[in-house]
N, C-alpha and C positions, 0 to 999 in steps of 0.2 A: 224641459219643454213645458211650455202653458198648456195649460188645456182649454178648448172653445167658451167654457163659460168666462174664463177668468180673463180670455182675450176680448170678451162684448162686453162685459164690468170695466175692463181698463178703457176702452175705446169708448163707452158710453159717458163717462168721469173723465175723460179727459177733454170731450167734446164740450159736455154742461160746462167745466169751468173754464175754457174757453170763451165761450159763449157768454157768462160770466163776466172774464175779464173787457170782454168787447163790447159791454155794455154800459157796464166802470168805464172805460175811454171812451163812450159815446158822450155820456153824462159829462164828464168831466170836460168835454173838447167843447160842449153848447153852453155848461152852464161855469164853465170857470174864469177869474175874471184874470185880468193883467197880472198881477201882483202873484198869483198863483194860489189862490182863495177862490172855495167855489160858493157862489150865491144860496142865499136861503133855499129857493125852488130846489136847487141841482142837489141841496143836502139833501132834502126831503126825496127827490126820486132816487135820490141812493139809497137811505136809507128801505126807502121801496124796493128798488132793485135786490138788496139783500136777502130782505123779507119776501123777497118772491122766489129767490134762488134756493133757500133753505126748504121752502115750501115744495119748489121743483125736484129737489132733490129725493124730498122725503118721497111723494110720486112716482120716481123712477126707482128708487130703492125698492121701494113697494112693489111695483112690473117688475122689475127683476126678479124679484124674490120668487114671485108666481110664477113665473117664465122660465125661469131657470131652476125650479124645482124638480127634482126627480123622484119619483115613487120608491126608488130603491135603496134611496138615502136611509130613509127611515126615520123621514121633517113629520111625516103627516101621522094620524092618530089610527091606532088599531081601535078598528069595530071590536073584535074579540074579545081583547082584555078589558074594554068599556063593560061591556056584557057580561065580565064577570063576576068586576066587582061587586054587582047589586043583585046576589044571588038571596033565596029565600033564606028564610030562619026556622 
């Protein structure tokens, strides 16, 4: 059985490359031509498109990460053992 995080990670990745892909077919349906060649413009907002989805992605990778951290994991830093490395001489 999944567990609730790994159900909002799949659900959230499956929605962005969605999303994704429906952006690919928007570009491609405006700026593709007859022959099945997309025009300079449509290359360039793809290439956009790309570079913006990589970017979105890193973003929401990023919220997850915060979002879905738990104190009990044991991700975050003990104050304790910081404190004790720098003990007197």
């Amino acid at each position: 059985m999944l567990d609730r995080e790994q159900i909002i990670e799949i659900s959230v990745a499956v929605s962005m490359v969605l999303l994704m892909l429906g952006t690919m077919i928007a570009i491609g349906t405006q700026y593709g031509g007859s022959s099945g060649t997309l025009s300079p413009e449509g290359g360039e907002l793809l290439v956009g498109a790309i570079t913006g989805f990589i970017l979105l992605m890193l973003a929401v990778g990023i919220g997850l990460a915060y979002v879905l951290n738990d104190p009990e994991d044991g991700l975050e830093a003990d104050d304790e053992t910081d404190a004790d490395t720098g003990s007197a001489i």
